[in-house]
ZAMARGU-4260 file (C-alpha; in steps of 0.2 Angstrom, whole numbers, plus 5000, padded with zeros to 4 digits):
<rodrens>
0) 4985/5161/4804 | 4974/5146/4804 | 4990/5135/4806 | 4998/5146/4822 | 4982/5145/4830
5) 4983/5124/4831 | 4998/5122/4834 | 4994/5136/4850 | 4981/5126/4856 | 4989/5107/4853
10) 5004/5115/4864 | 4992/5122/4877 | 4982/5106/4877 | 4997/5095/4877 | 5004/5106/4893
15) 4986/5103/4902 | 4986/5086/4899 | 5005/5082/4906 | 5001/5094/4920 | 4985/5085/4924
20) 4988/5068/4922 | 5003/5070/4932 | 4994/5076/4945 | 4980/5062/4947 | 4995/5049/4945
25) 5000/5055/4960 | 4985/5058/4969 | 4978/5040/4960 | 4961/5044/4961 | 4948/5055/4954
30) 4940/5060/4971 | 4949/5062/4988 | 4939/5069/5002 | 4956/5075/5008 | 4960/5085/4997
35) 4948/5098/5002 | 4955/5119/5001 | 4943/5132/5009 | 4929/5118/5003 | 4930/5115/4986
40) 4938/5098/4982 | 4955/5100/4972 | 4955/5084/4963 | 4938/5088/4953 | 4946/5104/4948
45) 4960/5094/4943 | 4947/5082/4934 | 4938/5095/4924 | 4954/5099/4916 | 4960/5084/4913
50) 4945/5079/4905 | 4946/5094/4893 | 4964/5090/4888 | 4961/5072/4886 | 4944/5070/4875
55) 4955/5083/4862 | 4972/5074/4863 | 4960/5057/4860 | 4951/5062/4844 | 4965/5069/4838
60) 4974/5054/4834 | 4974/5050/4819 | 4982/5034/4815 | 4988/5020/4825 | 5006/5008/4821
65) 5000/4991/4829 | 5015/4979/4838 | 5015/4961/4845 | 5017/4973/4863 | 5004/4987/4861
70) 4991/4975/4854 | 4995/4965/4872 | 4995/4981/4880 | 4978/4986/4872 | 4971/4968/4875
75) 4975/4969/4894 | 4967/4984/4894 | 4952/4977/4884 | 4949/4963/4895 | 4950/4972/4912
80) 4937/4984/4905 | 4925/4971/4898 | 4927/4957/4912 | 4925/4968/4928 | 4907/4972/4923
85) 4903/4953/4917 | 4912/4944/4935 | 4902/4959/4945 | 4885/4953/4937 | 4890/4934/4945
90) 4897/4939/4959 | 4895/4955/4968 | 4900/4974/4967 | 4907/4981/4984 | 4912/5002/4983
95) 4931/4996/4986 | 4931/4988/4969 | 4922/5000/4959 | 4935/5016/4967 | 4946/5003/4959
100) 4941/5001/4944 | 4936/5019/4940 | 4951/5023/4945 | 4961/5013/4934 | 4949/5016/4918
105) 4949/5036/4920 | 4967/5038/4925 | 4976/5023/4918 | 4969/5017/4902 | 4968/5036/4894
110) 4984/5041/4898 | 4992/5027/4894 | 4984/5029/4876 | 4989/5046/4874 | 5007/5043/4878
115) 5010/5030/4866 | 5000/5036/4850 | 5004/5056/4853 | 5018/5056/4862 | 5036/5058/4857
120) 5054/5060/4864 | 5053/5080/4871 | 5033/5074/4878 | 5040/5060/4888 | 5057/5071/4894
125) 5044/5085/4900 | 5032/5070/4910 | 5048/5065/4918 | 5054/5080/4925 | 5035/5083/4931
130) 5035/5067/4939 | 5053/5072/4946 | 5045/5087/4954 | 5030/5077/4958 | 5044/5069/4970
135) 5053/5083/4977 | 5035/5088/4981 | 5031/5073/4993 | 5049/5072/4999 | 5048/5091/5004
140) 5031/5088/5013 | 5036/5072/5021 | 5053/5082/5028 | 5041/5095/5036 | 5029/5081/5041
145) 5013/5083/5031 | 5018/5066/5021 | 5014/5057/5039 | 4998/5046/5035 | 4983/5044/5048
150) 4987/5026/5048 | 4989/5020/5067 | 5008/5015/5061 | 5011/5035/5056 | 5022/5029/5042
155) 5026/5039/5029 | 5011/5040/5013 | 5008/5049/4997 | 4994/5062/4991 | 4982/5049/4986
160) 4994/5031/4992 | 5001/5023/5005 | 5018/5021/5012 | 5020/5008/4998 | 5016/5020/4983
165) 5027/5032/4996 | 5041/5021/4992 | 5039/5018/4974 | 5039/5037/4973 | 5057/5039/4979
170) 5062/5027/4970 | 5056/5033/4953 | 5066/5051/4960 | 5082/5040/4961 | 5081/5030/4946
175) 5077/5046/4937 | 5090/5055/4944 | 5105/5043/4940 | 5099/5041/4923 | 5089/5053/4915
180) 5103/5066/4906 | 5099/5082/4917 | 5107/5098/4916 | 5111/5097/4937 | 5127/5098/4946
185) 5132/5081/4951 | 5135/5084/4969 | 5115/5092/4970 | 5109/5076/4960 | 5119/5064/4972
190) 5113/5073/4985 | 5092/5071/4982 | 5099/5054/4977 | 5106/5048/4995 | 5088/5061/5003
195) 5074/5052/4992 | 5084/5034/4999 | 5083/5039/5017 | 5064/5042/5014 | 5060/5028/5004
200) 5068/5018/5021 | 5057/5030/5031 | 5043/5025/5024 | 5044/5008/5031 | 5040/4997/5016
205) 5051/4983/5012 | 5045/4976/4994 | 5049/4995/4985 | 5067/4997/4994 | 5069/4975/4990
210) 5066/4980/4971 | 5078/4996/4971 | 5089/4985/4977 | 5087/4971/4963 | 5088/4985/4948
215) 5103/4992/4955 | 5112/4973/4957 | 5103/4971/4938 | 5110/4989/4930 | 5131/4982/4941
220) 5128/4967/4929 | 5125/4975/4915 | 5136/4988/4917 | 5151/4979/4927 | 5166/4987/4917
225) 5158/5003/4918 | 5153/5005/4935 | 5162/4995/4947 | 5174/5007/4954 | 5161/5021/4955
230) 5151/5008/4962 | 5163/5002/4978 | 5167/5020/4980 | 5150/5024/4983 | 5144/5010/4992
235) 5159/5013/5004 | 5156/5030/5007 | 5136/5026/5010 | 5140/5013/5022 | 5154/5025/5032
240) 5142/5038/5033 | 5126/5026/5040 | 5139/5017/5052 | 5151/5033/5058 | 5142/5048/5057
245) 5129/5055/5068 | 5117/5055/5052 | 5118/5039/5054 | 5113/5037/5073 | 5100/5047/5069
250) 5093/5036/5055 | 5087/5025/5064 | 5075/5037/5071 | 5067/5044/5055 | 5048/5036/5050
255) 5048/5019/5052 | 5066/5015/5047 | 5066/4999/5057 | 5051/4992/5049 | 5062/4990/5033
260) 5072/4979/5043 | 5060/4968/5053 | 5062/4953/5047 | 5080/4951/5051 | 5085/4947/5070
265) 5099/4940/5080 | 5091/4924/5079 | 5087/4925/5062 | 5074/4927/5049 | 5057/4933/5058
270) 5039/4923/5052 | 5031/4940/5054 | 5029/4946/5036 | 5033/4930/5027 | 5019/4921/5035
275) 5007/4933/5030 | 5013/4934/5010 | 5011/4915/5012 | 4992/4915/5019 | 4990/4929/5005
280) 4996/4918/4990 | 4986/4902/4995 | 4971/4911/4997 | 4974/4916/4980 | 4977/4899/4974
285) 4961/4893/4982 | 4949/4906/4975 | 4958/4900/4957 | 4955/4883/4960 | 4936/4888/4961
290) 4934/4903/4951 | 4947/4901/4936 | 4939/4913/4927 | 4941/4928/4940 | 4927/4935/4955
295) 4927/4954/4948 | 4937/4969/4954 | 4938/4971/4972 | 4928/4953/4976 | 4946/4945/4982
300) 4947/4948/5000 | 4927/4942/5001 | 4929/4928/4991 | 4944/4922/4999 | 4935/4923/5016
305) 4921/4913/5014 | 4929/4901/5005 | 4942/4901/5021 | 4931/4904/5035 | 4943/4899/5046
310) 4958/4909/5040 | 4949/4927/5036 | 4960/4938/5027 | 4962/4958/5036 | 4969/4966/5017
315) 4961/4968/5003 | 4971/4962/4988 | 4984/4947/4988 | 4999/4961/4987 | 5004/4955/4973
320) 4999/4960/4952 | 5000/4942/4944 | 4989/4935/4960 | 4976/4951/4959 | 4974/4950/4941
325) 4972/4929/4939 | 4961/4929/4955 | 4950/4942/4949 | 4950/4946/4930 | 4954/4928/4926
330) 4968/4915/4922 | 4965/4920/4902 | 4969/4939/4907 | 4984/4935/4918 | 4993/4928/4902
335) 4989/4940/4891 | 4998/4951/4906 | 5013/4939/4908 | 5016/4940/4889 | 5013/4958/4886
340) 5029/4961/4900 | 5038/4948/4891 | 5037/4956/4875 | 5041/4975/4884 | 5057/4967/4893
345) 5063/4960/4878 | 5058/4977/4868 | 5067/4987/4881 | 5082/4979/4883 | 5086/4978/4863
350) 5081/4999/4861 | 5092/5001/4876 | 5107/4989/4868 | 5102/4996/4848 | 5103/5016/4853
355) 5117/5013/4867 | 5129/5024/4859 | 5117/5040/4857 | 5121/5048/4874 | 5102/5057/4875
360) 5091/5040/4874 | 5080/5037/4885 | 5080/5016/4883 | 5091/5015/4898 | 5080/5024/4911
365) 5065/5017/4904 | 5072/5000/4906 | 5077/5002/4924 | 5062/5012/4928 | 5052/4996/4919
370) 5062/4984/4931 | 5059/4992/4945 | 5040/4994/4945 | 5037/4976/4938 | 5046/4969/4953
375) 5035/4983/4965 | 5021/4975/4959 | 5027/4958/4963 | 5029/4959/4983 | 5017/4973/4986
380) 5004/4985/4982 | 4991/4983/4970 | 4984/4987/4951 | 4981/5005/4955 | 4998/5004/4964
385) 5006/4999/4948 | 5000/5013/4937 | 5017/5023/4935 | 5022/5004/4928 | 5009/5007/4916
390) 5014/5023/4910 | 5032/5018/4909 | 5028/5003/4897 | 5019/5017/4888 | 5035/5028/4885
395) 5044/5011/4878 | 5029/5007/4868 | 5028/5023/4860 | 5034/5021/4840 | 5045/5036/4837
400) 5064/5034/4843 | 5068/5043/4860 | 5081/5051/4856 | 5090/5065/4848 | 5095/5061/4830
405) 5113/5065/4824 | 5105/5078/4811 | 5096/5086/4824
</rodrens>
């Protein structure tokens, strides 16, 4: 009776954790003014069950299997926790960086610790369908117009994001789709497939389309015996439908469609955004060349400025995870990052090639999924942006197979 009872409450504790911790992934914070229904604030609900589920799942772990990746995964963790409060004692504290870095400690850090020490093949397929539904969810607001952000733009943004994490959000739905083995029709896959692509180039943001468009060159090359033919047919039939059918007329016309192509005239290449990731990187390289050892969470845009007086920076973060995490965590931190993604890619890709012949792994989508969200966080966005890269390293990190045995 005793036994039932546990294995009860785990289940009901495991299902209020994934639903939870979906949800603030989403949303990305633990407190949005927002999100206010008939005046009680949603994400503190959320919250209070989250913390329930979480504080159970943690003490219930009983033993942990260390790897070269998960103690570099841990130790990035470590030192983002530790440092931040250190570099803010010598620098300065501003309310942008403490969002962020309460953000990233509650959300991130437990969930990512849950994943890989509780967590096994039917856990991680269950997150990934909620994460899918997670984006149907923004795709169905943003085609009834409540995805529209209050940004002067009006592009296209998530719960808790914004058009960036928009983007990254489709994205995930298409990777997901392709390659996570679903019990759908394919012609209703295909289908949210080419809808979550046209919202993802609604949304306006070049770096998330840029990096789906570099996995997919990536899974060709890997794949090129495979998929060639399927892949001409369909990027035939994409490119007749966008150039002959009054779907594609209208395209231009959804969201900021044209944003995504901004850079690209008929006189060539426009300085408009290039010249801004370029003032973004040497600012970062200066504030390195003074501050090694990192300024604290949220101190880059601050720094920067008065050590730049004459070039002052309008964002907030250098748009870029290697930059953010050297400038203000440290140059120590920032290989200890660089070295944890080594090991994960190098993890990934051999679970991917060693289980290659059991059609239900999951190695394949992680990889990609991995892929993609690295090179996000190369050309936009920041470390709270990257948090579904986060949990994804989690999934690969986690010690048990994923995947269905043959005895099973």
């Amino acid at each position: 009776m005793l036994n039932t009872l546990s294995m009860k409450s785990n289940k009901l504790f495991s299902w209020v954790f994934m639903l939870s911790a979906c949800a603030l992934l989403a949303i990305g914070r633990v407190y949005d003014e927002r999100l206010v229904i008939a005046g009680f604030n949603l994400v503190l609900f959320i919250c209070l069950f989250f913390l329930v589920s979480i504080v159970f799942l943690l003490f219930s772990i009983k033993k942990m299997v260390l790897s070269k990746s998960k103690v570099l995964f841990y130790m990035f963790y470590l030192s983002v926790l530790v440092l931040t409060p250190i570099l803010w004692m010598l620098f300065n504290v501003t309310e942008f960086g403490l969002e962020k870095y309460l953000n990233f400690c509650l959300i991130v850090v437990p969930v990512s610790i849950v994943i890989i020490e509780k967590y096994d093949r039917e856990d991680v397929v269950k997150t990934l369908y909620i994460l899918l539904g997670v984006t149907c969810f923004l795709a169905l607001l943003s085609s009834i117009g409540l995805s529209v952000s209050d940004r002067v733009d009006g592009r296209m943004a998530a719960l808790g994001g914004g058009p960036i994490v928009f983007a990254r959000w489709m994205g995930f739905g298409i990777i997901s789709l392709f390659l996570l083995p679903l019990k759908v029709k394919s012609r209703f896959k295909y289908v949210l497939i080419f809808i979550f692509f046209l919202l993802a180039l609604a949304s306006g943001s070049r770096g998330p389309i840029l990096s789906l468009l570099i996995t997919f060159l990536i899974y060709v090359f890997l794949n090129f015996n495979k998929v060639i033919v399927k892949v001409s047919f369909g990027f035939i039939l994409l490119i007749s439908i966008v150039i002959f059918s009054a779907a594609g007329k209208q395209l231009t016309k959804v969201g900021k469609f044209d944003r995504v192509f901004m850079n690209v005239s008929k006189k060539g290449w426009s300085k408009q955004s290039t010249s801004t990731r370029t003032n973004l990187a040497v600012g970062s390289f200066i504030i390195l060349q003074n501050y090694p050892l990192g300024v604290g969470a949220g101190n880059w845009q601050e720094i920067s400025n008065q050590l730049r007086p004459t070039h002052l920076m309008p964002l907030e973060y250098p748009h870029n995870l290697f930059l953010e995490v050297a400038c203000e965590y440290g140059l120590p931190t920032l290989l200890i990052l660089i070295l944890m993604f080594v090991y994960v890619l190098y993890l990934s890709y051999n679970k991917m090639l060693n289980y290659r012949s059991n059609a239900s792994s999951l190695y394949p989508l992680l990889f990609y999924l991995f892929i993609f969200f690295l090179l996000n966080s190369l050309v936009s966005g920041m470390l709270n942006d990257s948090r579904l890269l986060f949990i994804i390293i989690s999934f690969i990190l986690i010690h048990k197979p994923l995947l269905i045995s043959v005895d099973e």
